[in-house]
N, C-alpha and C positions, 0 to 999 in steps of 0.2 A: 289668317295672316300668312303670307307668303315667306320662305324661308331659304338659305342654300341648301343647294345638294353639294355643297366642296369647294374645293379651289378653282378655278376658271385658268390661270396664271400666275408667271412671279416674274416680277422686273427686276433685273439688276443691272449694276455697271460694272464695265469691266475697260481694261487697255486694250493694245494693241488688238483690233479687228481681226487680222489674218490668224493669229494667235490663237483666238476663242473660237473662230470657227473650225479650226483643225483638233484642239482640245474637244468639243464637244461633237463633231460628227463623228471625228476617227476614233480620238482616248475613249469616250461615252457611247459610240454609237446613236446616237441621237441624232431622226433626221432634221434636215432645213427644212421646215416648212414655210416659211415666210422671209424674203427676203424684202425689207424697206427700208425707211428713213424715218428718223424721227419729224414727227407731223409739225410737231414744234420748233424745231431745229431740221432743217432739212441737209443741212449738211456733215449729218451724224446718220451714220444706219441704223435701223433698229432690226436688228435678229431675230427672228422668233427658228426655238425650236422642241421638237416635239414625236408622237409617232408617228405612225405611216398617215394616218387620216386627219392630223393636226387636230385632236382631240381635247375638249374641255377638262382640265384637271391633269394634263400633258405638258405644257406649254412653258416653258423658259427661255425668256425673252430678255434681251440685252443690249443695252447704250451702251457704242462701242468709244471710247476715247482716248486715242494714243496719247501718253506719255500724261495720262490723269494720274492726281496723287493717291495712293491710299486711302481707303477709310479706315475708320477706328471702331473698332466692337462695343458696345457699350449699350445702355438705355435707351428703347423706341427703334430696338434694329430689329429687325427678322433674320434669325441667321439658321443652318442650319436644314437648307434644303434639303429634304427627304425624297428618294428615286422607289421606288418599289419592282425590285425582282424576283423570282420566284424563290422559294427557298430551299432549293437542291441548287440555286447558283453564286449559294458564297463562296464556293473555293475556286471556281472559276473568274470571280471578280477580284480574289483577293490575289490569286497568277497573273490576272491581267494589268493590273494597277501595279503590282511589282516590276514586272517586265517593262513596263511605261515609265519608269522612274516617278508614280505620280503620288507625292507623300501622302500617309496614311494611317491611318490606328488598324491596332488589330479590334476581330469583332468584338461588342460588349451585349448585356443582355439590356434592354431599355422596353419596358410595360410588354413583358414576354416576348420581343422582338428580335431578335438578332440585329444589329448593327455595326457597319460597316462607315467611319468618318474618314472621309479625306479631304483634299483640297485641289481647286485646280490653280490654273499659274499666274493669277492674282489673287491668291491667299483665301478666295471665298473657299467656307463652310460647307462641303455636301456629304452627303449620306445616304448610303444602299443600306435599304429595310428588305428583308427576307420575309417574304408574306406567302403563306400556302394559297391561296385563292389566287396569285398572279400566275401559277402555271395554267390556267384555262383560258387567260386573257392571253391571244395573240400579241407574240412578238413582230417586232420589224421585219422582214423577209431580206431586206435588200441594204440592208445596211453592214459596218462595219465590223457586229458583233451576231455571235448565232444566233436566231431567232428563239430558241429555245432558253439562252441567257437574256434575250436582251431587255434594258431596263424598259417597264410599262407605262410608267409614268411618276405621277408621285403619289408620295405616301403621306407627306403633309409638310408641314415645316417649322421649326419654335419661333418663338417669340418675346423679347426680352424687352419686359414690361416695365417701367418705372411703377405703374398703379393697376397689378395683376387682376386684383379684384374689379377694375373697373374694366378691365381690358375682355375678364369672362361675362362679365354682364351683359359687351355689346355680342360678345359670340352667343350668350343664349338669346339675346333677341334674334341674332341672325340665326337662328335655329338648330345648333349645336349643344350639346349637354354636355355637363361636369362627371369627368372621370376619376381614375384614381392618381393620384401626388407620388412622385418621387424623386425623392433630392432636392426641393423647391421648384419642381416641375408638374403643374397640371396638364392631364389632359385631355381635350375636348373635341367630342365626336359628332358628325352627324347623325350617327347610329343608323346609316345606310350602307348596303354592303356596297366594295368598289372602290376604284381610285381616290384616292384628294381626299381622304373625309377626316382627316384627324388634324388637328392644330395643339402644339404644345404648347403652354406658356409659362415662361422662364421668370420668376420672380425677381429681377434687377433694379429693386424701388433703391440699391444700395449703390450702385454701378454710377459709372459718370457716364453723362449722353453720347451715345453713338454718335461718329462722324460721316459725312456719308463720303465714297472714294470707290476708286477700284477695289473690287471684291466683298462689295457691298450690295444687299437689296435695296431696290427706289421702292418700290409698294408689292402688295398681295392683292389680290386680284380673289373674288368670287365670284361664282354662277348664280346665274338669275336666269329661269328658261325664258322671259322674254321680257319686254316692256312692260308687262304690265307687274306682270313677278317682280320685276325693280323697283316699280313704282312703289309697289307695297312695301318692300323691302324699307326705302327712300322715309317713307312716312313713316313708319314704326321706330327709325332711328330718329326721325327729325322730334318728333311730339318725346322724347328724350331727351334734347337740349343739343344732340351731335348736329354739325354745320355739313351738311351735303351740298356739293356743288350742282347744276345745273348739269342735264347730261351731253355727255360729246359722241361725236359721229368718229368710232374710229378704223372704221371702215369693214373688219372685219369683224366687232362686235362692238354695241354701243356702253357709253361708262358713266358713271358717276364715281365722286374720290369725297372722302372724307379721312380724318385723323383721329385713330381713334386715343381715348382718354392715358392711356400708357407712352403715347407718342411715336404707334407707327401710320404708316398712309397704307390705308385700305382703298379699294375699289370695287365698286359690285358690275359686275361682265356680263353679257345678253351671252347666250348661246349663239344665238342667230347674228349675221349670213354668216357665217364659218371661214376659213381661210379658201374652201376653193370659190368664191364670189369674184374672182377677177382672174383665175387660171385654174389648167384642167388638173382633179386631184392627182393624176400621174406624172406632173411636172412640176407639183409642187417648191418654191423654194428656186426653181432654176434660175429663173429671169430676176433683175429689181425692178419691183413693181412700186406703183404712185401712185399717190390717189388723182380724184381727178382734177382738182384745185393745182395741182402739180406738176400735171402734163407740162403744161406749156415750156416750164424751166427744167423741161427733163436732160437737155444737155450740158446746160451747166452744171445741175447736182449731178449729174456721171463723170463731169470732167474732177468734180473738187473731193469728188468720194475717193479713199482711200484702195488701193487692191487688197483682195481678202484671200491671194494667192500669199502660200507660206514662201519668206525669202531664202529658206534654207531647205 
């Protein structure tokens, strides 16, 4: 049976476009990897951003929506994005985040970890994890932040379950194991070394439903190394009773969605073609790129797109 190696991605919404791209390349250092549009909505960007190579288990991707309402935290959210840096660079993150006015907890200890929660400027949930094994993992070279600090990707992210128990079940089919509990917090590993492999799951069977809004997750996103790994993946949850979609072409890896039993939207991610499939990996991010269904209306969605230049 085919299983993940980790997270693939994490969707969210956020407001104001120019906003979040200034917050997360400059405040985060995190580069642009993918500039689009929502395939769905094309007259909405979709963001992707991540490290130098736009890398699986990297990737934080974002619908941008000026003047969207809030969400509300509650049951079936994902909240809680986890960044993983090395860990000789908490006090360089905890200076830089001060200097940036960007609100923030001091660190706390969570399953031997060091953690660092802030928030960016629509209220989402993040957190720098201090992990010894990130200083070997190259950082960005050419971004905002030293190479030597700078975030590697993630380290996983919680998940606030209305039916936790049902919600570890579909994680061990997806090929995750049950750790240890703290605070009403499980959590569950790939038990592979490396990025993306941990999921916490936050026991909120008592919580009222999540709203979804700015500063909120749309879905989580897993790796599957190809079609055929998904396929399997596909089956093992289906012959369960879980409802998988049909898969979609999304240009830079292919998807299927499902919901799972606690009430968040999951998606399992091909590795394959990668973000440089339509531009060279040294220019990642510059251009806005369409698929090819899109071409044709490439003037109009440039005209009704938003500037992603800061007005201040």
């Amino acid at each position: 049976m085919s299983t993940t190696s980790g997270l693939h991605h994490i969707t969210a919404i956020s407001g104001d476009p120019a906003r979040n791209v200034a917050f997360y390349t400059k405040a985060l250092g995190l580069r642009m990897v993918k500039k689009t549009v929502n395939f769905d909505d094309p007259g909405t960007y979709h963001l992707y951003y991540g490290d130098e190579q736009g890398s699986p288990g990297t990737i934080l991707t974002f619908f941008p929506w000026a003047g969207v309402r809030p969400g509300q935290r509650g049951a079936g959210e994902a909240s809680g994005t986890a960044f993983a840096i090395p860990d000789a660079s908490v006090s360089y993150w905890l200076g830089r985040l001060a200097d940036r006015n960007v609100p923030h907890d001091m660190p706390v200890q969570r399953f031997g970890e060091t953690v660092i929660a802030f928030r960016d400027p629509d209220g989402m949930t993040l957190e720098l994890v201090a992990q010894s094994a990130m200083t070997d993992r190259p950082g960005w070279a050419n971004g905002d932040v030293p190479a030597e600090h700078a975030i590697r990707g993630f380290a996983g992210i919680t998940i606030w379950s209305a039916r936790p128990d049902a919600t570890g079940a579909v994680l061990s089919v997806m090929g995750y194991q049950e750790g240890a509990t703290e605070g009403g917090t499980t959590r569950w590993s790939t038990g592979r070394p490396g990025l993306a492999a941990t999921i916490d799951v936050r026991d909120a069977s008592t919580n009222s439903r999540h709203h979804s809004g700015a500063g909120t997750v749309h879905h989580v996103a897993y790796r599957a190394a190809d079609d055929a790994a998904q396929a399997a993946m596909v089956h093992s949850l289906s012959v369960r009773g879980l409802q998988v979609t049909e898969q979609v072409d999304r240009n830079y890896f292919r998807s299927v969605y499902f919901r799972e039993p606690g009430g968040t939207l999951f998606e399992i991610a091909t590795d394959s073609p990668g973000f440089a499939v339509d531009e060279p990996q040294d220019r990642l991010g510059e251009t806005l790129m369409l698929p090819e269904w899109l071409e044709p209306r490439r003037a109009a969605i440039e005209a009704a797109l938003p500037s992603l230049k800061p007005t201040t």
